[in-house]
PQR file with spaces between the fields and no chain letter, atoms N, CA, C, O and H, PARSE charges and radii, in Angstrom:
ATOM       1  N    UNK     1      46.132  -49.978  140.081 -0.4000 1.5000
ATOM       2  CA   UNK     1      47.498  -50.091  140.516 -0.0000 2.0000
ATOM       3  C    UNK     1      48.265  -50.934  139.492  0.5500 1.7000
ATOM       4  O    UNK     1      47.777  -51.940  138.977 -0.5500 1.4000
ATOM       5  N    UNK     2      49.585  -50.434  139.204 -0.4000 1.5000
ATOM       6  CA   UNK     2      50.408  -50.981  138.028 -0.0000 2.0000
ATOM       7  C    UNK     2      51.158  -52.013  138.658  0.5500 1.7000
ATOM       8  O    UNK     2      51.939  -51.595  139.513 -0.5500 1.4000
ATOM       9  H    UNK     2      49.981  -49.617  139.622  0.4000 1.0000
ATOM      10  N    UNK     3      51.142  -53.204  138.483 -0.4000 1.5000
ATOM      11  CA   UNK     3      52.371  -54.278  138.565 -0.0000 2.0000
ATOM      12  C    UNK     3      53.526  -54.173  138.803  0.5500 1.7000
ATOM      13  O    UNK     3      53.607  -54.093  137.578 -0.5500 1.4000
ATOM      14  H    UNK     3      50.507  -53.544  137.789  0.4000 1.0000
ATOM      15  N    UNK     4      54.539  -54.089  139.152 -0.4000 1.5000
ATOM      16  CA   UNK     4      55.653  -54.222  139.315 -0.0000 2.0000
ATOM      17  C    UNK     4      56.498  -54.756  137.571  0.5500 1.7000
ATOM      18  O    UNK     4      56.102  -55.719  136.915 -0.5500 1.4000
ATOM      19  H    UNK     4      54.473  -54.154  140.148  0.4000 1.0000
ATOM      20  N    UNK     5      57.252  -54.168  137.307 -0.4000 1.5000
ATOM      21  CA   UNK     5      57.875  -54.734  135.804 -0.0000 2.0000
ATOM      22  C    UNK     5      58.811  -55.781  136.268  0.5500 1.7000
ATOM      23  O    UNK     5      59.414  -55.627  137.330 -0.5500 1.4000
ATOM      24  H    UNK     5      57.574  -53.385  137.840  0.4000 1.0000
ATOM      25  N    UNK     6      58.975  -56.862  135.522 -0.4000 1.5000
ATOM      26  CA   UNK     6      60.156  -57.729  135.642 -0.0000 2.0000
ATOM      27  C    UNK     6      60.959  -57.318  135.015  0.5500 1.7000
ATOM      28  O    UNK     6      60.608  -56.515  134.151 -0.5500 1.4000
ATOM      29  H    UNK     6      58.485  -56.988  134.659  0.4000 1.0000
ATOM      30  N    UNK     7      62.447  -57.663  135.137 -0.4000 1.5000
ATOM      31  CA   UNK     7      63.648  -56.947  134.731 -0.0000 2.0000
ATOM      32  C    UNK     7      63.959  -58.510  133.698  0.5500 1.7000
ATOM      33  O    UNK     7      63.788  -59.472  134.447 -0.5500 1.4000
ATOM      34  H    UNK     7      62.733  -58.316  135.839  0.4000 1.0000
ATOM      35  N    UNK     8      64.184  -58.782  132.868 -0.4000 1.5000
ATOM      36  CA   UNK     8      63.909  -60.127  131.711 -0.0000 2.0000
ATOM      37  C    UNK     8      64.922  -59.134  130.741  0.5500 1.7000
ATOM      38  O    UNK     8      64.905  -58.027  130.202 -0.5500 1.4000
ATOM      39  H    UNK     8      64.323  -58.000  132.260  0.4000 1.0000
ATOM      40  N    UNK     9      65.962  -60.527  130.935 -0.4000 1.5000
ATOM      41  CA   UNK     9      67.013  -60.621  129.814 -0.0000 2.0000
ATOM      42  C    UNK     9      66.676  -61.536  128.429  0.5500 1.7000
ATOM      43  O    UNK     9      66.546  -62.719  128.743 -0.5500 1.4000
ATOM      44  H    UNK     9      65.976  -61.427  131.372  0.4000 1.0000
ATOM      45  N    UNK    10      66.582  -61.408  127.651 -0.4000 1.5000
ATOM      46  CA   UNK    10      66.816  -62.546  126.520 -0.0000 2.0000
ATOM      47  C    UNK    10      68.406  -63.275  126.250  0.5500 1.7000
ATOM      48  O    UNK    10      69.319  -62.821  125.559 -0.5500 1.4000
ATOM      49  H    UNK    10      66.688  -60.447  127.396  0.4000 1.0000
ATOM      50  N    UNK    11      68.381  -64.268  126.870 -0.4000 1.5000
ATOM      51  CA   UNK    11      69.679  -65.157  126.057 -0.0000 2.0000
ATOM      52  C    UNK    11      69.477  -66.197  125.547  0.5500 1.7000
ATOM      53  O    UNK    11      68.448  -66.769  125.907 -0.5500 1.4000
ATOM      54  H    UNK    11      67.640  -64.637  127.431  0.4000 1.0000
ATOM      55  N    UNK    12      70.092  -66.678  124.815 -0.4000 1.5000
ATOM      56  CA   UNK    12      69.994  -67.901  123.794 -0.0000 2.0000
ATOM      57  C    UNK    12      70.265  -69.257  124.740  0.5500 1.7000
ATOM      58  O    UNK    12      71.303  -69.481  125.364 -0.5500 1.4000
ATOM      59  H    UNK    12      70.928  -66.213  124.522  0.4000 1.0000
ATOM      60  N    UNK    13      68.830  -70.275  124.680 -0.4000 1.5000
ATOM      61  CA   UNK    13      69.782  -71.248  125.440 -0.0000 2.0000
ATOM      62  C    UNK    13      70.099  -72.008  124.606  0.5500 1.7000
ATOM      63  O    UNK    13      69.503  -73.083  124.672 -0.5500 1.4000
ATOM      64  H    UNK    13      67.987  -70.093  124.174  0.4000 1.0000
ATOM      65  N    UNK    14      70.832  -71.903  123.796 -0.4000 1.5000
ATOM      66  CA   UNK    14      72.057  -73.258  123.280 -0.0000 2.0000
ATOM      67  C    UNK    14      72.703  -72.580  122.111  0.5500 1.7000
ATOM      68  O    UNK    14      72.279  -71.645  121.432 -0.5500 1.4000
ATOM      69  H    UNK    14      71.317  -71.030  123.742  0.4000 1.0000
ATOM      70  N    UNK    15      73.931  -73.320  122.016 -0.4000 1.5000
ATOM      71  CA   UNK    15      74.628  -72.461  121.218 -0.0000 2.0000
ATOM      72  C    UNK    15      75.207  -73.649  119.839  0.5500 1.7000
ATOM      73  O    UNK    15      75.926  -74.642  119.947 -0.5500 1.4000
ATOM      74  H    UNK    15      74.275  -74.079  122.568  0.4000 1.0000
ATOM      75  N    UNK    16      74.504  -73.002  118.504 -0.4000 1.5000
ATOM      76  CA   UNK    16      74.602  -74.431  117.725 -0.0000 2.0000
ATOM      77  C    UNK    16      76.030  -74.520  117.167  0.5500 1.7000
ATOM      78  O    UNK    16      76.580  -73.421  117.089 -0.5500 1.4000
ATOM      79  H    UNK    16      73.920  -72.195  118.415  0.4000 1.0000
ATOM      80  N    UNK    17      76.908  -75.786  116.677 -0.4000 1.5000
ATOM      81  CA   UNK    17      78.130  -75.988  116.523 -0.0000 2.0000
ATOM      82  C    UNK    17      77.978  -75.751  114.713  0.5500 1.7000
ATOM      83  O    UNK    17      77.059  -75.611  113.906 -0.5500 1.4000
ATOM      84  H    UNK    17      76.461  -76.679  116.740  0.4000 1.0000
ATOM      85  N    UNK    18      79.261  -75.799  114.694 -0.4000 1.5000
ATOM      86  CA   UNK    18      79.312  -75.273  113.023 -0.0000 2.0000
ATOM      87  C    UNK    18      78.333  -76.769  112.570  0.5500 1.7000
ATOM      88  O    UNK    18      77.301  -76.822  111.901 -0.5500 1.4000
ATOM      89  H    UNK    18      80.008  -75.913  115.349  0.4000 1.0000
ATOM      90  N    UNK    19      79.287  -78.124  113.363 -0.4000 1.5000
ATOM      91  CA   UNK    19      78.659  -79.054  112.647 -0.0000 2.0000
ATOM      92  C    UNK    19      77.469  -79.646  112.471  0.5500 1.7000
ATOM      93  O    UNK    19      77.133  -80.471  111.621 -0.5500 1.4000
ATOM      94  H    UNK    19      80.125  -78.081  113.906  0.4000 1.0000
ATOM      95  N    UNK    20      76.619  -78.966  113.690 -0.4000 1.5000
ATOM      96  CA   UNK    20      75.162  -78.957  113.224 -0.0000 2.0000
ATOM      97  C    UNK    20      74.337  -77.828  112.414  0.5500 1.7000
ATOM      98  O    UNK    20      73.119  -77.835  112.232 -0.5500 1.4000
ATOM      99  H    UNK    20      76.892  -78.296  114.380  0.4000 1.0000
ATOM     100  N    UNK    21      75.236  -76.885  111.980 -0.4000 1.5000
ATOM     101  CA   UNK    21      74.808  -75.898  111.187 -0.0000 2.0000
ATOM     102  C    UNK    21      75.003  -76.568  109.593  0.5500 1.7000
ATOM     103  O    UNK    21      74.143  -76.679  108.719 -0.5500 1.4000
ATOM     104  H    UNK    21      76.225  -76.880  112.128  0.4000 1.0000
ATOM     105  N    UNK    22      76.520  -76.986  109.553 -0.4000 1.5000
ATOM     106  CA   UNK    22      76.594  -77.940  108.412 -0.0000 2.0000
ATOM     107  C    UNK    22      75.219  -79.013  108.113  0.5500 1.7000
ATOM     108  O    UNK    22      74.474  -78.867  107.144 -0.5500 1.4000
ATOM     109  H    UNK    22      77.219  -76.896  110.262  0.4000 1.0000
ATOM     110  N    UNK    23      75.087  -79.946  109.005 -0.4000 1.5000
ATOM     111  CA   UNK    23      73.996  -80.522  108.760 -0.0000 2.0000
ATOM     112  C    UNK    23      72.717  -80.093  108.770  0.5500 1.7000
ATOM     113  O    UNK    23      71.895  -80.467  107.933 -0.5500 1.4000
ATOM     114  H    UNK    23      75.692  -80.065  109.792  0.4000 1.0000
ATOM     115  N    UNK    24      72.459  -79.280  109.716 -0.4000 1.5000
ATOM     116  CA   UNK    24      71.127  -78.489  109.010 -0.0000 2.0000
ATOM     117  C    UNK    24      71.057  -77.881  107.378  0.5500 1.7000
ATOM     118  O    UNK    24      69.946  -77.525  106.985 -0.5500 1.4000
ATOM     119  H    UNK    24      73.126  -78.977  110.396  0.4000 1.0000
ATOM     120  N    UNK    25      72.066  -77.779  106.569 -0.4000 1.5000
ATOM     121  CA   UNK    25      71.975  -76.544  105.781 -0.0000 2.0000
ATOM     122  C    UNK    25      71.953  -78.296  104.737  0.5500 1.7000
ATOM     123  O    UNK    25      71.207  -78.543  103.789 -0.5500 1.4000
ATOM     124  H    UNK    25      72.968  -78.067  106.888  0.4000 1.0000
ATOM     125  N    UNK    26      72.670  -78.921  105.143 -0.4000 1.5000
ATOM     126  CA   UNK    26      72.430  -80.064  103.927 -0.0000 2.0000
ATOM     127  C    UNK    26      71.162  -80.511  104.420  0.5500 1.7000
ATOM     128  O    UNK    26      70.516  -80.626  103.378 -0.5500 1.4000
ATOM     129  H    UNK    26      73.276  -78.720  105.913  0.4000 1.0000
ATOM     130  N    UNK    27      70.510  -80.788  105.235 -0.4000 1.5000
ATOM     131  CA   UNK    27      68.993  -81.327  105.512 -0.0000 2.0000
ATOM     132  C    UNK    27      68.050  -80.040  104.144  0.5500 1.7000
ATOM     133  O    UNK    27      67.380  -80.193  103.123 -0.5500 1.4000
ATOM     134  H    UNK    27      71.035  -80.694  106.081  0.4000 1.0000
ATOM     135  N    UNK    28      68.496  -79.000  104.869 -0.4000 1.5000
ATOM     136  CA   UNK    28      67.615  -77.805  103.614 -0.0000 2.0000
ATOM     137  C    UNK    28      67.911  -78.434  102.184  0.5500 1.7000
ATOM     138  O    UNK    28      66.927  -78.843  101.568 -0.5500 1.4000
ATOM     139  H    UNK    28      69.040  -78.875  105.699  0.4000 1.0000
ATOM     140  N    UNK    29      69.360  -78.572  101.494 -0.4000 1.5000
ATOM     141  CA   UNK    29      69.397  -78.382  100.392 -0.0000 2.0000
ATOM     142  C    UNK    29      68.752  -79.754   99.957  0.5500 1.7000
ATOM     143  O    UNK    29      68.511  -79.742   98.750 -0.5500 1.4000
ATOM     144  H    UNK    29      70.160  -78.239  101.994  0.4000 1.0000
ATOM     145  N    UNK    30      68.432  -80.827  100.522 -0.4000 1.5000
ATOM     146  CA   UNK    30      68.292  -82.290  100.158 -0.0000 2.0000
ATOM     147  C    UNK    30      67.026  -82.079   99.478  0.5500 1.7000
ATOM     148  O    UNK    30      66.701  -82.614   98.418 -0.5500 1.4000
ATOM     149  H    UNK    30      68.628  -80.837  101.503  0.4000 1.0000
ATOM     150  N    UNK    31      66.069  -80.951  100.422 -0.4000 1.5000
ATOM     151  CA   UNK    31      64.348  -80.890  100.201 -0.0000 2.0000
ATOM     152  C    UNK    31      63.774  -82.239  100.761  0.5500 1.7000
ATOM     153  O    UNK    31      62.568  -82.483  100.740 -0.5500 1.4000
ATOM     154  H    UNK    31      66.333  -80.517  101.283  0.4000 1.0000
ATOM     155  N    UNK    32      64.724  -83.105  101.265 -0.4000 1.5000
ATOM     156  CA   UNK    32      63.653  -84.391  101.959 -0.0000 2.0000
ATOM     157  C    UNK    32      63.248  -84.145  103.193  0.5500 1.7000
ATOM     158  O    UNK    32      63.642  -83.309  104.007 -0.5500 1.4000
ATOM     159  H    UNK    32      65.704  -82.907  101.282  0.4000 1.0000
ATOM     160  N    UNK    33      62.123  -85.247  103.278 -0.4000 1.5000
ATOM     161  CA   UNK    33      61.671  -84.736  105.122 -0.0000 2.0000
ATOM     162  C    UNK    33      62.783  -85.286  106.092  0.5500 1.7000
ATOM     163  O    UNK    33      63.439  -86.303  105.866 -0.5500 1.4000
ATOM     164  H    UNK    33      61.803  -85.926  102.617  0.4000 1.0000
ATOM     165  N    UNK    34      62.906  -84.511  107.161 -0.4000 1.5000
ATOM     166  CA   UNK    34      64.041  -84.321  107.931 -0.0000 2.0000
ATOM     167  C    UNK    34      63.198  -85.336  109.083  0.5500 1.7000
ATOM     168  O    UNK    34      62.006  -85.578  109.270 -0.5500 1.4000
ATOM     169  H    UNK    34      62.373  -83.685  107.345  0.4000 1.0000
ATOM     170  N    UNK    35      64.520  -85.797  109.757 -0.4000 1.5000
ATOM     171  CA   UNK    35      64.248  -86.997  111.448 -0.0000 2.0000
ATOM     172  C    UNK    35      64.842  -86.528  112.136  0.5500 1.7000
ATOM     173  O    UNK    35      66.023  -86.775  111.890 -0.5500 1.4000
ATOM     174  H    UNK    35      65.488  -85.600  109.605  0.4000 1.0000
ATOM     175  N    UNK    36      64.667  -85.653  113.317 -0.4000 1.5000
ATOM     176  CA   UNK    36      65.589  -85.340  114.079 -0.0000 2.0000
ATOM     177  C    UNK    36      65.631  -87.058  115.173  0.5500 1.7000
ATOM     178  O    UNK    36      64.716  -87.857  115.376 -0.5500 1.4000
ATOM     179  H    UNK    36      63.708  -85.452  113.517  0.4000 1.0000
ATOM     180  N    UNK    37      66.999  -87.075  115.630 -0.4000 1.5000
ATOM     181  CA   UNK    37      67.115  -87.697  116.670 -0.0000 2.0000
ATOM     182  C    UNK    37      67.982  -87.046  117.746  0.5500 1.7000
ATOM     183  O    UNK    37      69.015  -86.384  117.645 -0.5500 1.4000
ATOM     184  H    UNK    37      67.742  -86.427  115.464  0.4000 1.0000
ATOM     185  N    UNK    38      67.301  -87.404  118.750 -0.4000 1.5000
ATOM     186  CA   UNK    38      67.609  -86.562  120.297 -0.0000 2.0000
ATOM     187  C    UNK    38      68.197  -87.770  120.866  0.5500 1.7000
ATOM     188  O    UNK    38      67.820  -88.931  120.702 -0.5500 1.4000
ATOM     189  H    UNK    38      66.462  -87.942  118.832  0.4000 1.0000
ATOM     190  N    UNK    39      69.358  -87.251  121.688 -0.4000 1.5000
ATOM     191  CA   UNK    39      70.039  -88.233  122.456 -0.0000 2.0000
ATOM     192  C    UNK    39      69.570  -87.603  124.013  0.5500 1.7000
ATOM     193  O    UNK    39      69.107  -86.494  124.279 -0.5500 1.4000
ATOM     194  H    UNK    39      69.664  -86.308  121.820  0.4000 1.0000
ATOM     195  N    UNK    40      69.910  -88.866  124.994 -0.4000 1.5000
ATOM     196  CA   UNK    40      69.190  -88.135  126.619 -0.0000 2.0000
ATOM     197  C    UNK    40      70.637  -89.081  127.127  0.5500 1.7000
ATOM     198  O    UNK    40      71.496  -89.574  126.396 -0.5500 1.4000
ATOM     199  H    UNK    40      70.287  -89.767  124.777  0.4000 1.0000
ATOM     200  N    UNK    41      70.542  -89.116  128.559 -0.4000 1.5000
ATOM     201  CA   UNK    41      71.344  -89.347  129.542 -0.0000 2.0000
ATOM     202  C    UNK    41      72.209  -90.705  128.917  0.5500 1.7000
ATOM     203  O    UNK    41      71.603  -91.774  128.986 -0.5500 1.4000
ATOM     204  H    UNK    41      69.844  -88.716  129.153  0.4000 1.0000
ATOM     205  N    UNK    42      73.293  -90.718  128.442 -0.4000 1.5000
ATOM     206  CA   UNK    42      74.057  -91.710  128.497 -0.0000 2.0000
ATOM     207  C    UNK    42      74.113  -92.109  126.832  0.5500 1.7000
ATOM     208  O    UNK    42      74.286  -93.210  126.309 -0.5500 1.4000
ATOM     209  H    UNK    42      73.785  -89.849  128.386  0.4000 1.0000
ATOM     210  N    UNK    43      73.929  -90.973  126.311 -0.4000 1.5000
ATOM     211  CA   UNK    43      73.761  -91.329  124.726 -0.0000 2.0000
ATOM     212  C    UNK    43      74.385  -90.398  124.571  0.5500 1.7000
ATOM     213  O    UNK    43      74.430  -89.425  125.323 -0.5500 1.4000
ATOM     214  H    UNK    43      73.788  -90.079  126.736  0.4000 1.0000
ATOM     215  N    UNK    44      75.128  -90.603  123.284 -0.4000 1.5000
ATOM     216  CA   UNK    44      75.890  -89.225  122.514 -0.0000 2.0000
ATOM     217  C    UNK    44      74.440  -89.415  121.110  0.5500 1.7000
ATOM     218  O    UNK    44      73.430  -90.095  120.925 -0.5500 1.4000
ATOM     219  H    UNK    44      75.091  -91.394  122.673  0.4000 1.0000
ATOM     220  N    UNK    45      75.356  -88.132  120.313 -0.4000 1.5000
ATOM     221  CA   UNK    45      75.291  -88.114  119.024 -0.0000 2.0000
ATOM     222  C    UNK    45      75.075  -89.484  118.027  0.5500 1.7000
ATOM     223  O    UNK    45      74.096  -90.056  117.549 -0.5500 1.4000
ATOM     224  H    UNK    45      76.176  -87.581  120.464  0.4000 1.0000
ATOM     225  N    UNK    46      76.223  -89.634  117.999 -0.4000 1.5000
ATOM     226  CA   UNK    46      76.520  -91.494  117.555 -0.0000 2.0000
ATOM     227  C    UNK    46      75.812  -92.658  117.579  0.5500 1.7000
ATOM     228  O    UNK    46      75.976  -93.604  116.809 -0.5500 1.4000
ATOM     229  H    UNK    46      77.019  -89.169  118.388  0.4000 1.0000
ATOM     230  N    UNK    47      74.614  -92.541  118.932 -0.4000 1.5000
ATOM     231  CA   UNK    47      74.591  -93.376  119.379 -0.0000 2.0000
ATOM     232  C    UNK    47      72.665  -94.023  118.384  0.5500 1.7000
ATOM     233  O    UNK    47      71.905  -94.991  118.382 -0.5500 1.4000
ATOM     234  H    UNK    47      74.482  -91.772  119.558  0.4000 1.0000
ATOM     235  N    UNK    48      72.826  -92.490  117.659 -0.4000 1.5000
ATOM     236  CA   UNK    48      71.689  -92.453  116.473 -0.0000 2.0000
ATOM     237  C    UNK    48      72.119  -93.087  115.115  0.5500 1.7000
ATOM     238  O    UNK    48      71.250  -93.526  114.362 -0.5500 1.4000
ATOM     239  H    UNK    48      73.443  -91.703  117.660  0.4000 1.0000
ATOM     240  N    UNK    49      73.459  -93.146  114.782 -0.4000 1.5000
ATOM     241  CA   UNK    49      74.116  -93.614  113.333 -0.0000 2.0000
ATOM     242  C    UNK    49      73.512  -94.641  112.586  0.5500 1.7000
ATOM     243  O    UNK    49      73.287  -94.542  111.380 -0.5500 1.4000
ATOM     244  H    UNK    49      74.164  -92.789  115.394  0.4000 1.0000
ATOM     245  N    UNK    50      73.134  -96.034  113.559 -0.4000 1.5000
ATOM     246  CA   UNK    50      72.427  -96.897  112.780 -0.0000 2.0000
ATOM     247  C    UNK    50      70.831  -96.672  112.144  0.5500 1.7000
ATOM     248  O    UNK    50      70.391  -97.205  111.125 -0.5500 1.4000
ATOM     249  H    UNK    50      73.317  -96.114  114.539  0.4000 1.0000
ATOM     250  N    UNK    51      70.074  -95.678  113.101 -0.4000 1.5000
ATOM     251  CA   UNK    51      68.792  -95.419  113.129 -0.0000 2.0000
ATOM     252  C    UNK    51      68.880  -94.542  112.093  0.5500 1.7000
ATOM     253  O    UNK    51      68.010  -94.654  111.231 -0.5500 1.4000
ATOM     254  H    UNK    51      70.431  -95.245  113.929  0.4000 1.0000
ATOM     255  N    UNK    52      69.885  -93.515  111.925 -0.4000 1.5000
ATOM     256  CA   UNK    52      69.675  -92.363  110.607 -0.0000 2.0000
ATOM     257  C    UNK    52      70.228  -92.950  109.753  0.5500 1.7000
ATOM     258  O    UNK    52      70.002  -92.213  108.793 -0.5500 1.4000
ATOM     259  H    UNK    52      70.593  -93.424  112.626  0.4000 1.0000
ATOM     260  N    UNK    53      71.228  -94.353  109.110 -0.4000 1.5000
ATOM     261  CA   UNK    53      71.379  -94.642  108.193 -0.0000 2.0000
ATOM     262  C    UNK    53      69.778  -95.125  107.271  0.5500 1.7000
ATOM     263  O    UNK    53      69.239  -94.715  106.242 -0.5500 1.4000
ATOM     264  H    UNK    53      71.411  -94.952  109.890  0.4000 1.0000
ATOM     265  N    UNK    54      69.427  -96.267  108.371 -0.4000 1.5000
ATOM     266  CA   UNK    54      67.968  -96.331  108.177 -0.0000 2.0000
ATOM     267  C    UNK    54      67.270  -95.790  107.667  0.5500 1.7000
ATOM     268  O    UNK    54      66.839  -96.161  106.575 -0.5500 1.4000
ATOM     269  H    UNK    54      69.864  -96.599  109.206  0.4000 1.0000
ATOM     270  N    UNK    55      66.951  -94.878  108.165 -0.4000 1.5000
ATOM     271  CA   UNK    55      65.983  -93.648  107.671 -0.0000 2.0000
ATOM     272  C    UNK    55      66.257  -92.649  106.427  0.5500 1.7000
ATOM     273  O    UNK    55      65.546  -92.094  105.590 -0.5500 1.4000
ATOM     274  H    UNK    55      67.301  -94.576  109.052  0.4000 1.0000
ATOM     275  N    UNK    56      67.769  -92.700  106.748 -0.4000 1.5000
ATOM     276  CA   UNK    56      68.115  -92.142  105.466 -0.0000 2.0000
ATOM     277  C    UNK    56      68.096  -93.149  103.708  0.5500 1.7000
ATOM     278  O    UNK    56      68.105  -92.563  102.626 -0.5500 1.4000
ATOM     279  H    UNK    56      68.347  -93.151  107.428  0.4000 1.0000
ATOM     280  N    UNK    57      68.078  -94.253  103.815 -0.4000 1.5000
ATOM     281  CA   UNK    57      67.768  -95.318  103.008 -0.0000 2.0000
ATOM     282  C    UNK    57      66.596  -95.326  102.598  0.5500 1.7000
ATOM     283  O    UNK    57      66.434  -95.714  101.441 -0.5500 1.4000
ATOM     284  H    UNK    57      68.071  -94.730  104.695  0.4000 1.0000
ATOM     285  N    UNK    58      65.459  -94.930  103.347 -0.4000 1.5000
ATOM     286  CA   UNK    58      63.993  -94.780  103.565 -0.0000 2.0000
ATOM     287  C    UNK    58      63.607  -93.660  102.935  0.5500 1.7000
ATOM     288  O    UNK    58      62.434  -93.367  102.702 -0.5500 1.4000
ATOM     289  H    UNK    58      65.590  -94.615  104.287  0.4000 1.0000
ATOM     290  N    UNK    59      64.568  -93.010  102.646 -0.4000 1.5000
ATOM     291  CA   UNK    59      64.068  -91.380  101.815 -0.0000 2.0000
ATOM     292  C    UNK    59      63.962  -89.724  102.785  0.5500 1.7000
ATOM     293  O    UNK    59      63.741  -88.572  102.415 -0.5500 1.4000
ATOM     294  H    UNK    59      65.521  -93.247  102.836  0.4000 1.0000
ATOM     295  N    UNK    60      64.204  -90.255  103.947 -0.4000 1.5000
ATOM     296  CA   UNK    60      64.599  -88.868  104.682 -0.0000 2.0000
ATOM     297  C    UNK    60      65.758  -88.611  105.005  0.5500 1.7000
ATOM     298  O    UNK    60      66.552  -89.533  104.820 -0.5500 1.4000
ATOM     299  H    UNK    60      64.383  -91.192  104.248  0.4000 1.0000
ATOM     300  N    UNK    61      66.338  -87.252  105.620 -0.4000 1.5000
ATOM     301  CA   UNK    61      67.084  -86.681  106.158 -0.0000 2.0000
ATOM     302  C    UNK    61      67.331  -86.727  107.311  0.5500 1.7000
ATOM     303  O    UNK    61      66.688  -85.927  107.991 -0.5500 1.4000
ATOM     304  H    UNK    61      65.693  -86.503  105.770  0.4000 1.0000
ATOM     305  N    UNK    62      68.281  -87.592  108.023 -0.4000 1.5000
ATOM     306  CA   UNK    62      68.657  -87.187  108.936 -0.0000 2.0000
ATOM     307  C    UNK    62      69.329  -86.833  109.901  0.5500 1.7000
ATOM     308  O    UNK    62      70.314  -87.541  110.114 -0.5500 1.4000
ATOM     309  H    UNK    62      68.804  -88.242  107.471  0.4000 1.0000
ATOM     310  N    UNK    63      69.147  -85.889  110.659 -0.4000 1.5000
ATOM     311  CA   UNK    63      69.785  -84.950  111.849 -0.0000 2.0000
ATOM     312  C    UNK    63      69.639  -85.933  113.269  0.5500 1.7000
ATOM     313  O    UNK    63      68.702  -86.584  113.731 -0.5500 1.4000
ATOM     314  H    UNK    63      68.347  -85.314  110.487  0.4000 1.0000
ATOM     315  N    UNK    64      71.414  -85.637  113.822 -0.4000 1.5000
ATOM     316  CA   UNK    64      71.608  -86.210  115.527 -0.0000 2.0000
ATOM     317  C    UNK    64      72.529  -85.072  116.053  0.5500 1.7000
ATOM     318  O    UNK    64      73.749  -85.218  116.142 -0.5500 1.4000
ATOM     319  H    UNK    64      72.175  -85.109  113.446  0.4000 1.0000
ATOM     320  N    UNK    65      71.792  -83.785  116.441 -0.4000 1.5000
ATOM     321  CA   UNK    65      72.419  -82.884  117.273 -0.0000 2.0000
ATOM     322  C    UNK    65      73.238  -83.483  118.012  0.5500 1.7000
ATOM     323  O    UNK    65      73.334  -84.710  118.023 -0.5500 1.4000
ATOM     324  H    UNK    65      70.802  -83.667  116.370  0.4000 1.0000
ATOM     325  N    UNK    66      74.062  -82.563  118.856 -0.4000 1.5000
ATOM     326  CA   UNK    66      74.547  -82.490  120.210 -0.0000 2.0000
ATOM     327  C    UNK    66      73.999  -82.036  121.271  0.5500 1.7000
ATOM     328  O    UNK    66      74.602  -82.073  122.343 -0.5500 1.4000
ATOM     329  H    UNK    66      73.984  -81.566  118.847  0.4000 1.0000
């Protein structure tokens, strides 16, 4: 007996902004290793600036999505 098929859409969950496309594409051209930082409940973007200056001083790249 055959299964029942699920009916399964593909959509994208998230939709990236130019300005993290900008920064991804300079993370590529740098060739350094990349840091992502993730913000959670009560954090923006921003709230990474001191931590990726850091790191970026340190010899990596880095990225603070939205």
């Amino acid at each position: 007996m055959n299964a029942p098929q699920a009916n399964t859409t593909v959509t994208p969950a998230a939709t990236i902004t130019e300005h993290e496309t900008q920064a991804a594409r300079h993370a590529n051209v740098t060739g350094l290793r990349p840091v992502v930082f993730i913000h959670g409940l009560w954090l923006l973007p921003s709230s990474w600036e001191r931590w990726a200056a850091l790191y970026e001083e340190a010899g990596y790249t880095a990225l603070a999505p939205g």
